[in-house]
OpenMM code with the backbone's topology and positions (N, CA, C; nanometers):
from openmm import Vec3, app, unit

residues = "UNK UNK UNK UNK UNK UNK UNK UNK UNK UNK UNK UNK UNK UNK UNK UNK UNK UNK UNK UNK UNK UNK UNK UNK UNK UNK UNK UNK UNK UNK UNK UNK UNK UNK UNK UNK UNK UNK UNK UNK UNK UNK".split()
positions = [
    Vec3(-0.3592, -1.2813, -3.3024),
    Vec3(-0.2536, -1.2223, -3.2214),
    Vec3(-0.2969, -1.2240, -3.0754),
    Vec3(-0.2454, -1.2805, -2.9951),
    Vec3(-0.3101, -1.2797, -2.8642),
    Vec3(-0.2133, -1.1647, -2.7575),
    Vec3(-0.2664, -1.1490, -2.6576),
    Vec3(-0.2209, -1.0201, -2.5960),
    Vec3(-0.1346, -1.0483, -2.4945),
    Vec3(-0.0370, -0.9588, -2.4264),
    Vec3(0.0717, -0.9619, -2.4092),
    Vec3(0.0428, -0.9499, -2.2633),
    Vec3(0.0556, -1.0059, -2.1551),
    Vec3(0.0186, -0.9858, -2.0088),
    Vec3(0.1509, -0.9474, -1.9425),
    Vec3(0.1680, -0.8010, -1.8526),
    Vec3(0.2361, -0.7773, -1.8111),
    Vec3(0.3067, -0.8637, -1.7058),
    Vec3(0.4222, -0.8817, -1.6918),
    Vec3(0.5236, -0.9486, -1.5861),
    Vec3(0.4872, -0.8746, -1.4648),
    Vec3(0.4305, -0.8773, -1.3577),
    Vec3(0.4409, -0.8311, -1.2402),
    Vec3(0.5807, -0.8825, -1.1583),
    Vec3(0.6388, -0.7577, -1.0855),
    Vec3(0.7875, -0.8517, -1.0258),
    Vec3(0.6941, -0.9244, -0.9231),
    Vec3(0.8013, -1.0360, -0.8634),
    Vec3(0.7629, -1.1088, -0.7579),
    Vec3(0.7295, -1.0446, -0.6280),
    Vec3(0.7913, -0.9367, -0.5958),
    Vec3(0.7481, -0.8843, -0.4082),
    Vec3(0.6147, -0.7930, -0.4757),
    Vec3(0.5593, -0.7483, -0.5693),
    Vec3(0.4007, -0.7127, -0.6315),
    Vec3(0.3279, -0.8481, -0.5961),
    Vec3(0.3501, -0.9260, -0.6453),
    Vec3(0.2547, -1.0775, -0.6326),
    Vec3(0.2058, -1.1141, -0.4952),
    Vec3(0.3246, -1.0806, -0.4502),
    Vec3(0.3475, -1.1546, -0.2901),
    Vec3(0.2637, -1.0947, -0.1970),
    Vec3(0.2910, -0.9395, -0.2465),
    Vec3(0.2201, -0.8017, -0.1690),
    Vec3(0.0726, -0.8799, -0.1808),
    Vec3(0.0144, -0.8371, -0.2965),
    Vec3(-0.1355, -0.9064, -0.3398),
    Vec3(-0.1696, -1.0524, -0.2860),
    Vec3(-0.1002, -1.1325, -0.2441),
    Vec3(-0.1267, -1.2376, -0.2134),
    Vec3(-0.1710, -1.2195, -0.0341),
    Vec3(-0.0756, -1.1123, 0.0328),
    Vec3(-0.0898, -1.1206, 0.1506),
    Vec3(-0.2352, -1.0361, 0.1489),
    Vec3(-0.2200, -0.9512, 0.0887),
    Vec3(-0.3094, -0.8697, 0.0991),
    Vec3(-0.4611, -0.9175, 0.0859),
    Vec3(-0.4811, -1.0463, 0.0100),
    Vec3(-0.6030, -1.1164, 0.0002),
    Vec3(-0.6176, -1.1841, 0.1069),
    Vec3(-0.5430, -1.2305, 0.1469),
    Vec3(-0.5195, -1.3140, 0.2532),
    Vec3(-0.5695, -1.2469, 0.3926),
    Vec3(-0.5015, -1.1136, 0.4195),
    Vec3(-0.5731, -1.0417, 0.4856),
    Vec3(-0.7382, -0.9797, 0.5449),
    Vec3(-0.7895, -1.0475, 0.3969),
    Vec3(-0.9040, -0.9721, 0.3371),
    Vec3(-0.9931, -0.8961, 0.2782),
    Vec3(-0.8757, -0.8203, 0.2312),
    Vec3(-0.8787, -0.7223, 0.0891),
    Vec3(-1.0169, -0.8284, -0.0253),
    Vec3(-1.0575, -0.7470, -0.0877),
    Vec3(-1.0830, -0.8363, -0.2153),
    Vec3(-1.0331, -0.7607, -0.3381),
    Vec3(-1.0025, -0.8483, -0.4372),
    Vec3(-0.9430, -0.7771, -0.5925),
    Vec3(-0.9683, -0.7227, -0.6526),
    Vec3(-1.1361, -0.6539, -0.6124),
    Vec3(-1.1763, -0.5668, -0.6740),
    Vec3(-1.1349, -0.4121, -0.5949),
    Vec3(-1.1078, -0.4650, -0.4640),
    Vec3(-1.0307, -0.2969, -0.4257),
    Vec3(-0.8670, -0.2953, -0.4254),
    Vec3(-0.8565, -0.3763, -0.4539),
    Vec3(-0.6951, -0.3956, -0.4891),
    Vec3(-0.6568, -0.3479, -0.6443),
    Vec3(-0.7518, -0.3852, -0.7270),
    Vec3(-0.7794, -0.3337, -0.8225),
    Vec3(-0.7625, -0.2052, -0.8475),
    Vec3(-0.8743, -0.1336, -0.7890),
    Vec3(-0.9036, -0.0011, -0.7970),
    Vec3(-0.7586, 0.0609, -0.7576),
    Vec3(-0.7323, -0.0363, -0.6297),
    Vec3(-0.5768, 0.1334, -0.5506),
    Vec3(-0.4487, 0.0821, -0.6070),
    Vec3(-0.4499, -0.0563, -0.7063),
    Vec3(-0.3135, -0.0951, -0.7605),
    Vec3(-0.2834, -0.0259, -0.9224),
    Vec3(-0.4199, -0.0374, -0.9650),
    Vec3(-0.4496, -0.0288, -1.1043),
    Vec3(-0.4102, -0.1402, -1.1872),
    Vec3(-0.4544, -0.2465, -1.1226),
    Vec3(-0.4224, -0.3655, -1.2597),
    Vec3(-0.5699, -0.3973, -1.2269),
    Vec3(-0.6067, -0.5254, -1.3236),
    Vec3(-0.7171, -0.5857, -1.3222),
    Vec3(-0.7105, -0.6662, -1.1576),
    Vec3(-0.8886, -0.6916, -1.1506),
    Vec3(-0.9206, -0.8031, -1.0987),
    Vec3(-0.8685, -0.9538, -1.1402),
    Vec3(-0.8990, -0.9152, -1.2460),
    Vec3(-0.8245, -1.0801, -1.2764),
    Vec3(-0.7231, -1.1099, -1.2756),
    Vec3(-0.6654, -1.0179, -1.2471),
    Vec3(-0.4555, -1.0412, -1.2496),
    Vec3(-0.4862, -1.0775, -1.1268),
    Vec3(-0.5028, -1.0157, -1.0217),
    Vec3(-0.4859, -1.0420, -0.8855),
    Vec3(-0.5248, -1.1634, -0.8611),
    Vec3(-0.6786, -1.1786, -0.9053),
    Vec3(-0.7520, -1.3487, -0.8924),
    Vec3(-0.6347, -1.4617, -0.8989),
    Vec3(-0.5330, -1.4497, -1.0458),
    Vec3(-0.4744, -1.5655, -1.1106),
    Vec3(-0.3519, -1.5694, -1.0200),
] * unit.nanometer
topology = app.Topology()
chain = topology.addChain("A")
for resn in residues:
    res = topology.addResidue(resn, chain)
    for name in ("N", "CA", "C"):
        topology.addAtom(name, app.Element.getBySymbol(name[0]), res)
């Protein structure tokens, strides 16, 4: 059974995208979004 990965809406993605971009890294995006690092990474 493999696991079910939440749909993030699109202006969430976008947010995280700028936000790396900025210079954030995903591990504190992590922490103040509450999803994984690796969501953000992908």
């Amino acid at each position: 059974m493999s696991k079910v990965r939440p749909q993030y809406p699109a202006q969430f993605r976008q947010q995280m995208v700028e936000l790396v971009r900025a210079g954030r890294t995903p591990a504190e995006l992590s922490r103040e979004f509450n999803v994984t690092a690796q969501s953000i990474t992908n």
